[in-house]
C-alpha positions as CSV (number, residue, x, y, z in Angstrom):
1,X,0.0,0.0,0.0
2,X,3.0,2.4,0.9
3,X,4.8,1.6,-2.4
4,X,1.5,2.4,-4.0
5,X,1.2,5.5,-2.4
6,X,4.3,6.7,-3.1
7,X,4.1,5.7,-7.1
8,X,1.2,8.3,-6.8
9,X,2.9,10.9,-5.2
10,X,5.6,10.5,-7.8
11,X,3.3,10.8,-10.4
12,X,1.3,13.3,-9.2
13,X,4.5,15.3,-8.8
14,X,5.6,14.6,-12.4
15,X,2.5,15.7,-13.9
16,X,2.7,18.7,-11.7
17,X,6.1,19.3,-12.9
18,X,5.4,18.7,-16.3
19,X,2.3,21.5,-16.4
20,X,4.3,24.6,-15.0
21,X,7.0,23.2,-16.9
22,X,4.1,23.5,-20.3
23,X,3.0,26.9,-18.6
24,X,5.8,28.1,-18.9
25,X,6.8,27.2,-22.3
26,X,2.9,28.7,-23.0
27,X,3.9,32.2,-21.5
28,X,7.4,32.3,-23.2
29,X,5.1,31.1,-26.9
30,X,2.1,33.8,-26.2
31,X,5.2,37.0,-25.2
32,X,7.4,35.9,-28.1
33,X,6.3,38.7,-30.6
34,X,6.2,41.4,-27.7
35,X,10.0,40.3,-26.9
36,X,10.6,41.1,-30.6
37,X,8.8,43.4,-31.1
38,X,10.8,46.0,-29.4
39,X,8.8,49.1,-30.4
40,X,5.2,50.6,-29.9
41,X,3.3,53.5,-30.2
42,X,1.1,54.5,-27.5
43,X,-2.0,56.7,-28.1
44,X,-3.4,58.6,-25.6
45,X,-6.7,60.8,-26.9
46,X,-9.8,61.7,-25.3
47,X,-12.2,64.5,-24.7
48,X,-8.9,65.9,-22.6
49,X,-7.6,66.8,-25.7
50,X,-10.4,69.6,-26.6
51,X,-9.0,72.1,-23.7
52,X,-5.6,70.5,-23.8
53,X,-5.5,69.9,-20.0
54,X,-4.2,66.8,-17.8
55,X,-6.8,63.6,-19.0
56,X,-9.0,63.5,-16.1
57,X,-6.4,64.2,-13.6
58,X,-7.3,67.6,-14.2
59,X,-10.9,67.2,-12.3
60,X,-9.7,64.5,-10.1
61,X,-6.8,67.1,-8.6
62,X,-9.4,70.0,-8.6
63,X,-7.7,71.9,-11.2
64,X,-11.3,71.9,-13.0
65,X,-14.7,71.0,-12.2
66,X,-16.2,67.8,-13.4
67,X,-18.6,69.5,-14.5
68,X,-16.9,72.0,-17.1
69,X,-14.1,69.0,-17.5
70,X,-16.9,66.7,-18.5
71,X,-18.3,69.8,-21.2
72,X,-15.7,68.9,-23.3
73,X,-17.3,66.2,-24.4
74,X,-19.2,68.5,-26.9
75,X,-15.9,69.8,-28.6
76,X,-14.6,66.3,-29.4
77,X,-15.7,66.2,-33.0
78,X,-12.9,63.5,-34.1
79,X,-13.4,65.6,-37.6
80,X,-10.3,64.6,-39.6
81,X,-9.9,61.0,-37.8
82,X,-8.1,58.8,-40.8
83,X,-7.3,55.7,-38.5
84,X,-5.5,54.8,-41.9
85,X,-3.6,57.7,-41.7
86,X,-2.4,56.9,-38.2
87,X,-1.4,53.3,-39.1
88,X,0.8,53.9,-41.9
89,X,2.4,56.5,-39.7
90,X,2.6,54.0,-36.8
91,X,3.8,51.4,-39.3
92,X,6.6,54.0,-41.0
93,X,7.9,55.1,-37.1
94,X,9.6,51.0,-36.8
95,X,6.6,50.0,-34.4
96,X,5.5,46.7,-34.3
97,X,2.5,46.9,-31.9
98,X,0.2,50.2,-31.2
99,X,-1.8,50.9,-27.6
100,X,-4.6,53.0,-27.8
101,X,-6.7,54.6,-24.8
102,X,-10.3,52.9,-24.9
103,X,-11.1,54.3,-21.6
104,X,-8.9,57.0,-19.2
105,X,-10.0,57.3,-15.5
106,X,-12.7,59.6,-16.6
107,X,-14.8,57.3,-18.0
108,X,-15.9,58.1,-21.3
109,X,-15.2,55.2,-23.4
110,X,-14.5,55.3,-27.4
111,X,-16.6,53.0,-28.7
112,X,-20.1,51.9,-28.2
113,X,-20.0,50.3,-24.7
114,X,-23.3,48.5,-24.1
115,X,-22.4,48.5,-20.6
116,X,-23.7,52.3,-20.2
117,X,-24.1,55.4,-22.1
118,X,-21.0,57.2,-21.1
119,X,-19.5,57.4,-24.6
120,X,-17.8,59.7,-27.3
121,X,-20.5,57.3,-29.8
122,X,-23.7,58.9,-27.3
123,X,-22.9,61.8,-26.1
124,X,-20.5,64.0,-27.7
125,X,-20.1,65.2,-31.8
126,X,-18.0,62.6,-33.1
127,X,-21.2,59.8,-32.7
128,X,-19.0,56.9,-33.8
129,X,-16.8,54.2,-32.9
130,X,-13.4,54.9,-33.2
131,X,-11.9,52.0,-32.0
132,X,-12.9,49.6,-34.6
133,X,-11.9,51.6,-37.5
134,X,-8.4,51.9,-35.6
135,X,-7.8,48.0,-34.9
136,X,-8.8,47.1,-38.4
137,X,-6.2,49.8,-40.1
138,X,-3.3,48.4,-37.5
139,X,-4.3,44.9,-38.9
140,X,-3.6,45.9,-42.9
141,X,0.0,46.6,-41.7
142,X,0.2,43.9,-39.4
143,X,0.8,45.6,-36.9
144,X,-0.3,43.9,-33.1
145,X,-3.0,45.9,-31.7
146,X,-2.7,47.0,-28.1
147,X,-6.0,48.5,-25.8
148,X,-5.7,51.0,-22.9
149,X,-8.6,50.4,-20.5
150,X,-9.0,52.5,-17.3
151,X,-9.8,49.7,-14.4
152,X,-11.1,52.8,-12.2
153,X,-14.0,55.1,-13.4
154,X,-14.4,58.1,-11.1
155,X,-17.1,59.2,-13.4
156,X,-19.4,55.6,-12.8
157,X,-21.6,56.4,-9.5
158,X,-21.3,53.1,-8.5
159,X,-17.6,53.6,-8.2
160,X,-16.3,54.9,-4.4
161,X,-13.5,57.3,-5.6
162,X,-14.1,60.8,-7.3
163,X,-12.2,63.4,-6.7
164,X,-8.9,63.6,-4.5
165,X,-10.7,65.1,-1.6
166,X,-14.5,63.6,-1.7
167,X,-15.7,59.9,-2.0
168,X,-19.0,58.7,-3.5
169,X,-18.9,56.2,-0.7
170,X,-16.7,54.4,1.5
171,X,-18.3,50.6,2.0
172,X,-21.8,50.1,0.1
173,X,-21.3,46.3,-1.5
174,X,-24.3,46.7,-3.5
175,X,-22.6,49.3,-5.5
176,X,-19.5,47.9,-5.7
177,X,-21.0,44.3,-6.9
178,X,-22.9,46.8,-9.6
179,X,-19.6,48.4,-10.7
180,X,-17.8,45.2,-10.8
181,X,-20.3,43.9,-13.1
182,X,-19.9,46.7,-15.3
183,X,-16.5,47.0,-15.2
184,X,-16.2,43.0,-16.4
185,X,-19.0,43.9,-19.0
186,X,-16.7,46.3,-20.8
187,X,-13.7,44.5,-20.4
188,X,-15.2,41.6,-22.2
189,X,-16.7,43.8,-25.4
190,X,-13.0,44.9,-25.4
191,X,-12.2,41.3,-26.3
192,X,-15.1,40.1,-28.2
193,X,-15.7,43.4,-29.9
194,X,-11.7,44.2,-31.6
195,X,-10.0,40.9,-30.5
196,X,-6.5,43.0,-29.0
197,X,-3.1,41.0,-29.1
198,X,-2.5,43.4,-25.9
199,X,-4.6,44.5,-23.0
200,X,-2.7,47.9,-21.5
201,X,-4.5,48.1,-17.5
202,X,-4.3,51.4,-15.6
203,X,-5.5,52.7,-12.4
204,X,-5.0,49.0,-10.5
205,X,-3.3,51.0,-7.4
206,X,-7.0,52.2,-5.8
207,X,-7.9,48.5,-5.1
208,X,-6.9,44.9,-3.9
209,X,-6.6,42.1,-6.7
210,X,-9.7,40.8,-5.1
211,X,-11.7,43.9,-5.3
212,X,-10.9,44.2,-8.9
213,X,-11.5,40.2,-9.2
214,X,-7.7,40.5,-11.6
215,X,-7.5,36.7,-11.2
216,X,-11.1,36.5,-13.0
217,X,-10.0,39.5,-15.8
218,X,-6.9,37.3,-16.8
219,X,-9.4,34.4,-17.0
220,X,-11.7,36.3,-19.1
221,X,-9.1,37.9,-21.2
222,X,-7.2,34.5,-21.8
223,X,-10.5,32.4,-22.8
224,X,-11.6,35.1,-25.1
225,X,-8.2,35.4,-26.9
226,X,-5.7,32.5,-25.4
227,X,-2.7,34.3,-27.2
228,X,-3.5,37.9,-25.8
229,X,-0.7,39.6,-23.4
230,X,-1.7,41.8,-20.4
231,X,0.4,44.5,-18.8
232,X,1.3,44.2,-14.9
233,X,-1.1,46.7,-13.6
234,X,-3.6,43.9,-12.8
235,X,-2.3,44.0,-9.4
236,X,-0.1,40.9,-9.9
237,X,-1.7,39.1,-12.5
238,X,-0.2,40.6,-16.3
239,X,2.6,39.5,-18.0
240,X,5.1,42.1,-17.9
241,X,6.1,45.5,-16.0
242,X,5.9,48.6,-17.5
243,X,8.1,51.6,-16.1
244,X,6.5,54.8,-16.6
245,X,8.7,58.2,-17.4
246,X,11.8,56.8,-16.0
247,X,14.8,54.7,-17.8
248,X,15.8,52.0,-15.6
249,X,19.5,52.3,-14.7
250,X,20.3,48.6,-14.5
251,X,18.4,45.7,-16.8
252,X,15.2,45.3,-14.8
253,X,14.7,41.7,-13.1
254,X,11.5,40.9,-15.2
255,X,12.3,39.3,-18.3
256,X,9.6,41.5,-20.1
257,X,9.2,45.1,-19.7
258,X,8.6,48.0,-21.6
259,X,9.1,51.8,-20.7
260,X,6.3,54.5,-21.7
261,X,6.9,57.4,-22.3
262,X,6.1,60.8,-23.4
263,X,7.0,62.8,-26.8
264,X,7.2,66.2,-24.8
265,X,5.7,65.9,-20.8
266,X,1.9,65.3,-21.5
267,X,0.2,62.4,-22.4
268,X,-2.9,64.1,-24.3
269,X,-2.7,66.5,-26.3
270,X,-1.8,70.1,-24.9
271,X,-1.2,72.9,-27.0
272,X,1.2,75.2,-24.4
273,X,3.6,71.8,-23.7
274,X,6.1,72.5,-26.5
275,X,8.8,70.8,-24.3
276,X,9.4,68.1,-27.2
277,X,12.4,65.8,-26.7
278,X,14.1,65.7,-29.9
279,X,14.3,62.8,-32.1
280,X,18.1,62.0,-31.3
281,X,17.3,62.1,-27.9
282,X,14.4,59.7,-28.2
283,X,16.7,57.7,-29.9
284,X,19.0,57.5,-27.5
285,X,16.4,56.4,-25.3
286,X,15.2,53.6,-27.1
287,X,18.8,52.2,-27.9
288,X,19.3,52.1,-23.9
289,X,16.1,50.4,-23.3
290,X,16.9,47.6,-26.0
291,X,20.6,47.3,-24.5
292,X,18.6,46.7,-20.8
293,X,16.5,43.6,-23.2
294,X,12.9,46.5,-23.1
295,X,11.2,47.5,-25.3
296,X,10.0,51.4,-25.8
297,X,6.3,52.5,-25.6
298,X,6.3,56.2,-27.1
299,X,3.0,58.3,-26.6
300,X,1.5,60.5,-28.8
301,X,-1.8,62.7,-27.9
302,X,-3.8,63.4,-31.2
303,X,-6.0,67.0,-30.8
304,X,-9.7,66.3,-30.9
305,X,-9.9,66.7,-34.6
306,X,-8.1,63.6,-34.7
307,X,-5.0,65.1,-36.6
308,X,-1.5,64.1,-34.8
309,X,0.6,67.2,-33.6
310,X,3.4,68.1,-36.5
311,X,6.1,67.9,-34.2
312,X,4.9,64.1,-33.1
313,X,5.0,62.9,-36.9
314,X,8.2,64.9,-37.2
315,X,9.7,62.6,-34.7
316,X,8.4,59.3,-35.9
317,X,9.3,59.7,-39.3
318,X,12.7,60.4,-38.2
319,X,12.5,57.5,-36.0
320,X,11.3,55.3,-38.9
321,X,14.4,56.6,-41.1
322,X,16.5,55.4,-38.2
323,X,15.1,52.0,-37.2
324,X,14.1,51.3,-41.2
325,X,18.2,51.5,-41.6
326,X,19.4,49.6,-38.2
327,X,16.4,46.8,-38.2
328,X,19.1,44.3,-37.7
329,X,20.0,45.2,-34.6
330,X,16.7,46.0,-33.1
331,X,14.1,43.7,-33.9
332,X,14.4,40.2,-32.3
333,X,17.6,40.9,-30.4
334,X,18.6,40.0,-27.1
335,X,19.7,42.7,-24.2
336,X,23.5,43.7,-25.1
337,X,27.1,43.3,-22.4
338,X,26.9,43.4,-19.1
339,X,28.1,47.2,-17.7
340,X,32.2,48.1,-18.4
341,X,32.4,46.0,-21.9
342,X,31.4,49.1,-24.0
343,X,30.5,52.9,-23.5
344,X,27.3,52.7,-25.3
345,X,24.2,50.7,-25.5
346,X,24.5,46.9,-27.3
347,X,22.7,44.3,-28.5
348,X,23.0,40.7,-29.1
349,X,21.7,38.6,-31.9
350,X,19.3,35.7,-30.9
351,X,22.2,32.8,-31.5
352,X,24.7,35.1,-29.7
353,X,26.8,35.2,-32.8
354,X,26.5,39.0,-33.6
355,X,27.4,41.9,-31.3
356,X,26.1,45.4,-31.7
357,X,27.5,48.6,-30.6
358,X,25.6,51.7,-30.8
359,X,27.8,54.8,-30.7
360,X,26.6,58.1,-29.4
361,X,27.9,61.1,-31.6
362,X,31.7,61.2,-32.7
363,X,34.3,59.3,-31.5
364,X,36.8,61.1,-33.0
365,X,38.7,57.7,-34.3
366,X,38.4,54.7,-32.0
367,X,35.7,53.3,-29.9
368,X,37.0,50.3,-27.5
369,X,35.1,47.0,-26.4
370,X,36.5,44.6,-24.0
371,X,35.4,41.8,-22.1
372,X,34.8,39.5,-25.2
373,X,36.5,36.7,-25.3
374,X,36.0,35.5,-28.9
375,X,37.5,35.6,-32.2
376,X,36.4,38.3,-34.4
377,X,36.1,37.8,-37.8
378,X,34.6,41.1,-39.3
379,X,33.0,44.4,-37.8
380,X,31.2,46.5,-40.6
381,X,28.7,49.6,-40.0
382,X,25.1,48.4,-40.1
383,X,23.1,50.0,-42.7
384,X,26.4,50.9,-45.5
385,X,28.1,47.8,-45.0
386,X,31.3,49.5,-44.8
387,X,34.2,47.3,-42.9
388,X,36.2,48.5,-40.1
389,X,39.6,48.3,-39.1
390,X,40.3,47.1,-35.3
391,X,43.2,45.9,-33.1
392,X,43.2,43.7,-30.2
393,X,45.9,44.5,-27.4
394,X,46.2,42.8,-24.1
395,X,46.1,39.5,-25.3
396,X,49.2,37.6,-25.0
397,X,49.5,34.2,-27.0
398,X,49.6,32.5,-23.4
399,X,46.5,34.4,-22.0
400,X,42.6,33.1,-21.7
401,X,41.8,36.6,-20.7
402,X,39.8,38.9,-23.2
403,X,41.7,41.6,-25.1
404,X,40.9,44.9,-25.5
405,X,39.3,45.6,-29.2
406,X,39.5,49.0,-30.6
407,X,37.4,49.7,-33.5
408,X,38.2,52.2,-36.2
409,X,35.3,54.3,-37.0
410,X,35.8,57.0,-39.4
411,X,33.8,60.2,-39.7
412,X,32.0,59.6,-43.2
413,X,30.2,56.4,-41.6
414,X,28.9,58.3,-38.7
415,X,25.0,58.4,-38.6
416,X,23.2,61.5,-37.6
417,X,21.9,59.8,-34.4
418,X,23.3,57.0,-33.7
419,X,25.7,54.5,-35.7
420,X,25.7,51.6,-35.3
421,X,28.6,48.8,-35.8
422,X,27.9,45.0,-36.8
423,X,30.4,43.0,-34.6
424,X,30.7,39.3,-35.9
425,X,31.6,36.9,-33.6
426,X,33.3,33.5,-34.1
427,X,30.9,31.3,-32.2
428,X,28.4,32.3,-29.5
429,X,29.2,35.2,-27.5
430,X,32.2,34.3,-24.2
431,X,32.1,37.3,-21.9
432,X,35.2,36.8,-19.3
433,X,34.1,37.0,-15.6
């Protein structure tokens, strides 16, 4: 009976094994394209964008009144929306996946919720769903398409919270049952509705994961769509973390993550932020967040016409030029050297046989890697071709130590933002400890 027992146990333990073991291998599947992917436009626009003020922060912080921030609503027109328009532009920028605000904390959803009637479709000038026509133009450039949905709703009188000093109510489970419901109801038109490759949470920090029911979203989410991703502001239960208006300084522990940030310092559209980062710097920016193995999640905040700023195409055109030349050491790469093996940002091909440096500015000559302990059998500039010149010193015959590798890189190769150089490696990448 004992041996019996314990041929159970030992089964029961393997097939227990074996399942995370196929959950994982299911997760790694379902976040490969996101892990490539390396790039996405994020879309913020909403009836926010009419006065150009804060997107519902503005009310909630008492800068305006709900009342005259919810009047807004009947200058969102959406007049020269070409979702078309906004694709091929996303598509031309290098981005592989798109997010696009469904639903900010204020409520007012941009498609025709069933769920209730606040809705850009029923109550303001625009009267149609702009969500649809979006999703279907990302699809003709297959690009993945990604939905921002507000998990608070300080405009939903079932909801406790309102503004930062006044409550609706404090315990009432009636009301909170009723929101729930409704909050689950748009959720799953979301899925049924546009079919996302990428659910993009917000506002998880005013409740527990059992007040939102997160456990039962993921469920929801993942039997609609079994291959869509979620982002970690489910309180615990998305797929990857997503650092918001700050660069990590070391390669983040999650496997998956993705930064968001701003073009200038506003999220919507505001007409007196002309604070715009330039495209080099953005650049820069998204070479050190695929060196730390992230991806970039840049925001743009259409007016209410539905035209995109000119200084926001500006940038990702030239962002387009940029990755459109360096796709080779972008898309599907790995996160680059560990810190001290190059003064700049680097990648790593997937079968670790190709290194890339990206080198800020002008090095005036000679740019210096170390810590590699391989052969190299050709460095050449990515996006010309041309092949460089290097030396390697500190590497007697006797030693197993890596040399020190400097690299040739004359001025007429030099791109205006970054360049980048093409090291190829003999064998899979040998760092020295």
């Amino acid at each position: 009976m004992k041996y019996r027992i314990l041929l159970f146990l030992i089964a029961f333990v393997s097939v227990c094994s074996s399942s995370a073991q196929e959950s994982s291998e299911m997760k790694t599947a379902r976040m490969q394209w996101f892990k490539d992917a390396k790039l996405g436009i994020f879309i913020h626009w909403g009836i926010y964008a009419v006065n150009g003020i804060d997107e519902s922060w503005s009310f909630y912080n008492g800068y305006i009144s709900y009342v005259d921030y919810m009047k807004q609503l009947n200058g969102f027109t959406a007049a020269k929306y070409n979702p078309e328009e906004w694709a091929s532009l996303i598509n031309e920028s290098g981005a592989k996946y798109a997010v696009l605000t469904t639903k900010h904390h204020d409520g007012v959803a941009l498609w025709d919720t069933k769920a209730g009637d606040l809705s850009v479709v029923k109550k303001s000038p625009a009267a149609h769903d702009l969500v649809a026509p979006f999703c279907n133009a990302l699809k003709k450039f297959g690009i993945k398409e990604g939905l921002y949905f507000s998990l608070l709703d300080w405009s939903n009188p079932d909801y406790p919270n309102f503004t930062k000093n006044e409550k609706k109510y404090s315990d009432d489970s009636v009301k909170w049952n009723r929101f729930t419901v409704f909050n689950h109801s748009q959720i799953e038109e979301l899925g049924e509705n546009f079919k996302p490759d990428l659910f993009w949470f917000d506002g998880d920090w005013e409740q527990s994961a059992d007040k939102w029911k997160a456990r039962e979203i993921r469920e929801l989410i993942l039997k609609q769509n079994p291959k869509a991703i979620i982002n970690s502001r489910l309180q615990g239960y998305g797929d990857y973390s997503t650092p918001e208006q700050g660069l990590p300084m070391t390669r983040p522990a999650d496997k998956y993550w993705e930064l968001c940030m701003t073009i200038n310092d506003s999220w919507g559209y505001q007409q007196n932020d002309r604070n715009f980062k330039s495209s080099e710097q953005i650049i820069k920016i998204f070479a050190e967040c695929l060196s730390k193995g992230g991806n970039l999640l840049l925001d743009i905040g259409p007016k209410a016409d539905g035209t995109i700023p000119a200084e926001e195409v500006s940038v990702l055109k030239d962002l387009g030029r940029w990755t459109k030349k360096h796709l080779e050491a972008i898309y599907g790469t790995e996160g680059g050297l560990p810190e001290g093996c190059f003064y700049g940002p680097t990648t790593i091909s997937k079968d670790s046989a190709m290194l890339y440096l990206f080198v800020h500015g002008n090095p005036r000559g000679q740019v210096m890697l170390e810590g590699v302990k391989n052969k190299i059998n050709r460095i050449y500039v990515v996006g010309n071709g041309t092949k460089l010149l290097w030396k390697e010193y500190l590497k007697p015959y006797w030693s197993n130590n890596a040399g020190l590798i400097f690299i040739d890189v004359p001025e007429n190769v030099l791109d205006e933002y970054i360049t980048v150089l093409a090291v190829v490696l003999e064998g899979k990448l040998k760092i020295q400890n």
